[in-house]
C-alpha positions in Angstrom: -51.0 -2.8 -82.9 -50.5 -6.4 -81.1 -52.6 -6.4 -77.8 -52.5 -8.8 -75.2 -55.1 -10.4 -73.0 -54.8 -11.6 -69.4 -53.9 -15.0 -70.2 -50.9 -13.9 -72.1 -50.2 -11.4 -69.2 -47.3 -13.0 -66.3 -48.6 -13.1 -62.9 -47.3 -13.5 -59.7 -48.6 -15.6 -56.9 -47.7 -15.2 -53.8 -49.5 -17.6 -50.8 -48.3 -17.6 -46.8 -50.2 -19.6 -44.6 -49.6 -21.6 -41.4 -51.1 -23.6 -39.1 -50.3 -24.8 -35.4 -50.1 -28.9 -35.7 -50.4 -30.9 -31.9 -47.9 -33.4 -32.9 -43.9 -33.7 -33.0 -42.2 -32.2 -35.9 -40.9 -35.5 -36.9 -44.9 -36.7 -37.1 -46.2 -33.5 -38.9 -42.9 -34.2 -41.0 -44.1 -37.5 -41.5 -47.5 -36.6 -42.3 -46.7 -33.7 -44.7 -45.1 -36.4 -46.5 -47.9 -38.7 -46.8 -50.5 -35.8 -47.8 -47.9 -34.9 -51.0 -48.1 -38.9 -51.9 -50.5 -41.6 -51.4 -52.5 -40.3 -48.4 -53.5 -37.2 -51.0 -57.2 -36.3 -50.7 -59.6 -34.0 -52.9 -61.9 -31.5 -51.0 -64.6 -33.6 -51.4 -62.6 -36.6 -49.9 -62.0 -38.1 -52.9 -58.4 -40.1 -53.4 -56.0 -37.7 -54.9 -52.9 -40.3 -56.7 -50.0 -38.6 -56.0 -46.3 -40.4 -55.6 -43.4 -37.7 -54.0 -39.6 -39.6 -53.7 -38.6 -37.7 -50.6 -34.9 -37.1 -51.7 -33.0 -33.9 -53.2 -34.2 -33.9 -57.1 -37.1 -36.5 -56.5 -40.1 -36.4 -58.1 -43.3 -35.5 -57.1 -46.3 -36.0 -59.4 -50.1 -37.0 -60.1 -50.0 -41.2 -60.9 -52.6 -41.7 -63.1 -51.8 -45.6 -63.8 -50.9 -47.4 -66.9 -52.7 -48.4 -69.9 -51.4 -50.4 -72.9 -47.4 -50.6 -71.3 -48.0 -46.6 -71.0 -47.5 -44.4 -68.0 -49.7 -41.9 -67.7 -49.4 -38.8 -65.2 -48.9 -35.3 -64.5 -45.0 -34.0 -63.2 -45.9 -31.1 -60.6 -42.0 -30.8 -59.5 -38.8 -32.0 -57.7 -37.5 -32.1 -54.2 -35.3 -29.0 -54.1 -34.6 -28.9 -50.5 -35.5 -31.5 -47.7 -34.3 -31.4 -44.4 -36.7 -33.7 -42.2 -38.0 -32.8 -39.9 -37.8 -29.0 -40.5 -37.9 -28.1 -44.1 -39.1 -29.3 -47.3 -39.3 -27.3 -50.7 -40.5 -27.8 -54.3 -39.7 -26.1 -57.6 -41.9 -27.5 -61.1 -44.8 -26.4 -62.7 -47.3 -27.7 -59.7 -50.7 -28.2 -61.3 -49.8 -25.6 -64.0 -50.3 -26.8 -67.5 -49.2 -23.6 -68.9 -46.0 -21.6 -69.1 -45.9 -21.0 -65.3 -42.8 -21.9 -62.4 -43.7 -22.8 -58.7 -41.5 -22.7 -55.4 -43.2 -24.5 -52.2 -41.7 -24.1 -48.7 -42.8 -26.3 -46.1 -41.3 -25.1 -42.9 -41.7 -27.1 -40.0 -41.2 -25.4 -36.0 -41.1 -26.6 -32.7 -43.6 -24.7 -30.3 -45.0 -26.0 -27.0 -47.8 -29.0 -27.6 -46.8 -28.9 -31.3 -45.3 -27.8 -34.3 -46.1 -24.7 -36.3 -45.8 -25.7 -40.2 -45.3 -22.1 -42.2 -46.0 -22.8 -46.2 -45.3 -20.1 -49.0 -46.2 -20.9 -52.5 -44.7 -18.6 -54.7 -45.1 -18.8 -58.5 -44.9 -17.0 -61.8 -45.8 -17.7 -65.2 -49.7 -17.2 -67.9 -51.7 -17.7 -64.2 -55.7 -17.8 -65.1 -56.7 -15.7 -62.2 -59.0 -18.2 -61.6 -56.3 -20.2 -60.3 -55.0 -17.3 -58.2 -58.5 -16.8 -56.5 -58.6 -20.5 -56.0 -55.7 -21.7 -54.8 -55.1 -20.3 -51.1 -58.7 -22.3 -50.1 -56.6 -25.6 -52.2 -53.8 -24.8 -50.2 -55.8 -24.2 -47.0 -57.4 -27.9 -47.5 -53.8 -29.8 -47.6 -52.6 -28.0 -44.2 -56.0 -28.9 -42.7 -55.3 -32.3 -44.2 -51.6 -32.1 -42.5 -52.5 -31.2 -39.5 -55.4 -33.6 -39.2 -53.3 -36.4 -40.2 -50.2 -35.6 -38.2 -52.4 -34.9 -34.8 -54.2 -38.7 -35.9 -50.7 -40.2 -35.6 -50.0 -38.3 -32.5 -53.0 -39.9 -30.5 -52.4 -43.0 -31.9 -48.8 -43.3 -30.8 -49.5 -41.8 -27.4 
């Protein structure tokens, strides 16, 4: 009899988190934006080369240069929705190379002093579950990236 082990099991991953930014939607908007593309940064501060065309079916994925007249890179997804300043999602197989499909929702509030941004990552696909155990504190690190940018901006512009 065939058996199955856990990488040839579906999983489900379901992520909620949000954070309280002190900055205009518009600037947390702006800075969501910038963490998703060329402002991307590793944990350990490192540059992260990302590239997102903010536009319904754009492209959002890892730049990893050229060599030889080749392109090389990595396609995490597409621009599904984007509403600026309130609402951006993406669908594509995020940082999954396996059999795998991912939904992001970046929701964007106004509160007083700020803007509360509300992200689900939902996904389902062959997930090592070292990937689900790992990817709320990888999540965690962009909206702390987000927020720090955003409220950065925020000061700046007085």
């Amino acid at each position: 009899m065939p058996t199955t082990t856990d990488s040839e099991t579906i999983h489900t991953l379901d992520i909620r988190q949000d954070i309280f930014i002190a900055a205009l939607p518009e600037i947390a908007f702006e800075a969501l934006l910038e963490e998703l593309g060329p402002g991307s940064v590793m944990p350990d501060g490192k540059p992260f080369p990302m590239k997102i065309e903010p536009w319904p079916g754009g492209r959002w994925y890892r730049d990893l240069g050229e060599t030889g007249g080749h392109k090389y890179g990595h396609l995490w997804g597409h621009v599904q929705v984007i509403k600026a300043p309130t609402l951006l999602e993406l669908t594509g197989p995020m940082p999954m190379s396996y059999p795998a499909i991912n939904h992001l929702q970046y929701s964007l509030t106004a509160e007083a002093g700020g803007t509360r941004l509300a992200f689900i990552h939902r996904a389902l696909g062959l997930i090592p579950q070292e990937h689900r155990e790992g990817m709320p504190k990888g999540w965690e690190h962009k909206l702390n990236r987000i927020k720090s940018v955003a409220e950065q901006k925020a000061k700046t512009r007085g």
